[in-house]
N, C-alpha and C positions, 0 to 999 in steps of 0.2 A: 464502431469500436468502443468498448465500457474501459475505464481505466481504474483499476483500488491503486488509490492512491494514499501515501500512511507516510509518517514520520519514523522512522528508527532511530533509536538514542543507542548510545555505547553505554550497557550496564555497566560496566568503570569509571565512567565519566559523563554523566548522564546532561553536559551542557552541550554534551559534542554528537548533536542529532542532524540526521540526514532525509532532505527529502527524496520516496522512493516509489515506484510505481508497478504494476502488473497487467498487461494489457490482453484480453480479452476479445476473441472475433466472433464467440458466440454464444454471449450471455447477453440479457435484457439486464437492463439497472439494478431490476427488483432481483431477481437471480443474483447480482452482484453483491447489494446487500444483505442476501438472507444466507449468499454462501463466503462472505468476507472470514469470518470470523476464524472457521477452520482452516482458510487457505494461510491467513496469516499465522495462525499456530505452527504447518506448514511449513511456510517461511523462517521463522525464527526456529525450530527443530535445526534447519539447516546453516543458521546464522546465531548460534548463542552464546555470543558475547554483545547480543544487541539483544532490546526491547523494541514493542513497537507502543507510541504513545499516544496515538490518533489516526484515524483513517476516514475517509468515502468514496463512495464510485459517484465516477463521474463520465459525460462523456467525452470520449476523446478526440480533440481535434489536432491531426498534425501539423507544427509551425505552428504552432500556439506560441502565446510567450507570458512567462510570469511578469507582472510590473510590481 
């Protein structure tokens, strides 16, 4: 499983960002990065009172944990 994983900031308040993810069961990495870009446009079409301020695909391991 590939995950684009990106930050969204609130165009308002652009201190007040969230981390957000997209999960994928049938694209490779390189797929993930070469079709990131539009999916996110995508995304924020649907979301526009956000920005998105960073992203990468990564892979996805379930029960992961951030430290």
């Amino acid at each position: 499983m590939i995950e684009l994983l990106f930050v969204a900031c609130l165009s308002t308040a652009p201190d007040q960002c969230q981390q957000r993810s997209l999960l994928y069961t049938d694209l490779t990495p390189m797929a993930c990065l070469m079709g990131a870009q539009p999916e996110l446009a995508r995304w924020v079409e649907t979301h526009p009172s956000y920005r998105v301020t960073g992203w990468r695909c990564r892979s996805h391991m379930p029960g992961e944990k951030t430290i």
